[in-house]
C-alpha positions in Angstrom: 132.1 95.5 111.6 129.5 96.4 109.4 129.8 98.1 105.8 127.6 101.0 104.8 127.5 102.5 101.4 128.0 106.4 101.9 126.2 106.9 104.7 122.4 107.1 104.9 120.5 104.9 103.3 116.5 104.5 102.6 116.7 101.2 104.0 116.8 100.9 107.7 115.3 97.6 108.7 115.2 94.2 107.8 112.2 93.1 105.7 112.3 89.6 107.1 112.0 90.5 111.1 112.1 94.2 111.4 115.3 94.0 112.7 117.2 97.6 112.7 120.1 97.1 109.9 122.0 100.2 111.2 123.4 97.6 113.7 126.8 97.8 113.2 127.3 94.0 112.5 124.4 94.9 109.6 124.9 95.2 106.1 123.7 97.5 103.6 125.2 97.9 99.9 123.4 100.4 97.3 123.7 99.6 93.3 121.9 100.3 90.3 119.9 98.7 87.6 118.8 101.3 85.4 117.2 104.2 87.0 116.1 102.1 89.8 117.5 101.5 93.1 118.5 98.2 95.0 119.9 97.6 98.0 121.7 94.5 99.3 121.3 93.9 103.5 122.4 91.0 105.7 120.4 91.4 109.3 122.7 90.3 112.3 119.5 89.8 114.0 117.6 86.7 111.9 120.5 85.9 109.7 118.9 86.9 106.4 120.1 88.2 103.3 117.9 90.2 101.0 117.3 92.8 98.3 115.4 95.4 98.4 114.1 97.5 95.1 113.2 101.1 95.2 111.8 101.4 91.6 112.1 104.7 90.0 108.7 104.4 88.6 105.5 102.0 89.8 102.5 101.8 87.5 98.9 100.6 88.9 96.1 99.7 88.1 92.8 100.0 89.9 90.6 97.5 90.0 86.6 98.0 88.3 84.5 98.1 91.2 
């Protein structure tokens, strides 16, 4: 069975095959680290576990041409 967080969450699909994680033997937890956003997911597909950051801010630079 798989374990969802609350529902909907901003990740959807495995970042190692593309696999969809709403597969119900996926896995996708949400937690905090400051005011950013991580998200832990298992893909039933490849059989990898990874965490994904959705930063609350990204800073970049451009490059000088």
């Amino acid at each position: 069975m798989g374990v969802r967080s609350g529902g909907n969450t901003d990740v959807r699909w495995c970042p190692a095959c593309g696999g969809d994680l709403n597969d119900p033997q996926g896995f996708v937890a949400e937690y905090w680290k400051a005011k950013d956003r991580w998200f832990l997911t298992w893909c039933s597909r490849c059989h990898t576990t990874a965490q994904v950051c959705l930063p609350h801010r990204i800073t970049a630079t451009e490059p000088e041409h």
